[in-house]
N, C-alpha and C positions, 0 to 999 in steps of 0.2 A: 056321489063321493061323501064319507063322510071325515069328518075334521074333528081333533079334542080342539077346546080353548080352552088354556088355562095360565094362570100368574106361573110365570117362570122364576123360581126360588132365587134368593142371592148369592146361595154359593153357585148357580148354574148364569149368574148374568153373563157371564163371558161368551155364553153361547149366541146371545143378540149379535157380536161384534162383528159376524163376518154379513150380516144382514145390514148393520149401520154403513159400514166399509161401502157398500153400494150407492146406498142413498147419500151418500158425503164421502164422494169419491177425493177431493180436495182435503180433508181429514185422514194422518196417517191411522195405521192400525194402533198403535202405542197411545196415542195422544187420544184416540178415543175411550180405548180400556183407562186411562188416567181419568178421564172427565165423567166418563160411567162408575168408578167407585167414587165419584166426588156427589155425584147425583144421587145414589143408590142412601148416600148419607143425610141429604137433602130431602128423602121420602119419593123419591123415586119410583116405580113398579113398571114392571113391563107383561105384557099379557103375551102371550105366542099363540100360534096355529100352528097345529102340528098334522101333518099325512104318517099315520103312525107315528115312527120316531124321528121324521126328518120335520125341523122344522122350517116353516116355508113363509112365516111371513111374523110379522110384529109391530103392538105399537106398545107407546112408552104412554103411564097416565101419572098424571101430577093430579092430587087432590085438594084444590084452592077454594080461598074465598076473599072475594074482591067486593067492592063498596056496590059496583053496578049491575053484579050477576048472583048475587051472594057466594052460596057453595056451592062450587060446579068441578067438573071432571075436564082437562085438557089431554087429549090425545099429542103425544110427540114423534114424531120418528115414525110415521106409518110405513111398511112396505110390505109389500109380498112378492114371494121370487117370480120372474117377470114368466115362467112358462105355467103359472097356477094365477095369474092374471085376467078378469074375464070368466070366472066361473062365479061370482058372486060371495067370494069369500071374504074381500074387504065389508062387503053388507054385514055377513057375519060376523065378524069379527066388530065392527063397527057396534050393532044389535047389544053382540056381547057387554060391550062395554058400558051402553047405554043402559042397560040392566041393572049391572054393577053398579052403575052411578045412584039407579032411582033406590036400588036398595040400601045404599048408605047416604038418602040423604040429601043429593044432590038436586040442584034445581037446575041447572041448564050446563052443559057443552058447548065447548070452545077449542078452537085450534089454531094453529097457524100453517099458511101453504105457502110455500113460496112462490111469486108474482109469475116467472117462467112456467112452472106445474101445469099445464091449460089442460089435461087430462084428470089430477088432482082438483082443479074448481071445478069441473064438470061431477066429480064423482060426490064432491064434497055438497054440492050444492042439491044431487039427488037425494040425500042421505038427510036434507033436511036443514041444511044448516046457509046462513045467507054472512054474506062480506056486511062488516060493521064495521071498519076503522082499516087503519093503516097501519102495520109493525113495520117500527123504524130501530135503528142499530145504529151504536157510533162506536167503533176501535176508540181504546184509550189508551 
């Protein structure tokens, strides 16, 4: 199979939302397109996989730099549609990214998985990357 990757422009982010809708089935449609233009403000980007023109999987990357990693690349929002699953496109896609980062610059990757994902730390953890800490959330 082969696969494009590539940044999915701003006027086309809308196209992410029915891929987010999946992954944050608890998140309406509305309220995600609302917090996707708020992010896309914030420096936002999202990379896609596309099967020709359908696109079948996405992750979001934030370009930071923190005191303990310097400047690094955080993957958000990983998925890919669950019947293209298994063919090693998250690697690619992953790969992709890891590219993009060394060429501007970046020194290490980071992400966040959620604690239930146990298919996500397995995949996360092949790909090279090890649990450091704990993300904690508190509603205000």
């Amino acid at each position: 199979m082969d696969f494009d990757i590539r940044f999915i422009a701003h006027e086309q982010m809308d196209s992410i939302i029915p891929l987010l809708v999946q992954l944050n089935p608890k998140i309406t449609y509305d309220l995600l397109k609302s917090r996707l233009k708020d992010m896309v403000l914030q420096g936002y980007q999202c990379v896609g996989v596309f099967d020709n023109d359908k696109l079948i999987g996405i992750s979001g990357i934030w370009v930071l730099v923190k005191y303990y990693v310097g400047k690094h690349i955080e993957q958000d929002n990983v998925i890919i549609l669950p019947e293209y699953q298994g063919k090693g496109i998250g690697k690619l896609l992953t790969d992709w990214i890891f590219d993009y980062a060394k060429s501007i610059g970046c020194a290490a990757s980071e992400l966040n998985c959620y604690t239930a994902n146990e298919s996500g730390h397995r995949f996360w953890v092949a790909q090279g990357y090890e649990a450091v800490a704990y993300h904690y959330k508190k509603k205000l």
